[in-house]
C-alpha positions, 0 to 999 in steps of 0.5 A: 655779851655779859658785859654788855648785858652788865652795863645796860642793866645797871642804867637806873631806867633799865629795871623799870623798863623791864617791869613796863615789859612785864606789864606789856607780856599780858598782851603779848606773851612771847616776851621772856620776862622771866628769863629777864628777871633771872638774869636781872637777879643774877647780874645784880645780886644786892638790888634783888628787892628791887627787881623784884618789886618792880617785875611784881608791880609790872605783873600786877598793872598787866594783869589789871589792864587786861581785865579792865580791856576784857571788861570793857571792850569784850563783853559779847566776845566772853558771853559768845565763847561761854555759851551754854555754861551760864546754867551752872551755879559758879557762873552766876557766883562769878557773873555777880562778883563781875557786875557788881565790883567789875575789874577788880573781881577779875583781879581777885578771881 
């Protein structure tokens, strides 16, 4: 089986691939990502930079896309679930952040 493992994961298109599944675990978080990264890094010791930046870069374009669909499509969604904690002075803080710079004030925050 690590053989197998082995020879998948030296494929050039197999460590993008991965960080796409890093990407698609914001929306589905039953993908072992993590466990895939550990294993990438163990199998291929000297391409670990590049492993890594491409799982970060997956993480980062995940964690973006689910905001921007938060943003987008669930505003009334997010207002119903917070119902009666828009009095507190954080949440004007982050209601106004979100207005005015939109995805990327989710991102930050």
């Amino acid at each position: 089986m690590m053989r197998g493992a082995r020879r998948y994961s030296a494929r050039p298109w197999f460590t993008p691939l991965a960080g796409l599944a890093t990407a698609l675990d914001s929306f589905a978080p039953l993908m072992p990502t993590q466990t895939l990264l550990v294993t990438l890094g163990a199998l291929h010791p000297h391409r670990w930079l590049v492993t890594g930046l491409w799982f970060a870069l997956g993480g980062a374009a995940g964690a973006a896309s689910m905001a921007l669909v938060v943003e987008t499509w669930i505003p009334e969604a997010v207002e119903r679930f917070m119902a009666g904690q828009e009095s507190g002075s954080w949440w004007h803080t982050v209601r106004e952040l979100v207005e005015s710079h939109g995805a990327w004030a989710l991102f930050l925050l």
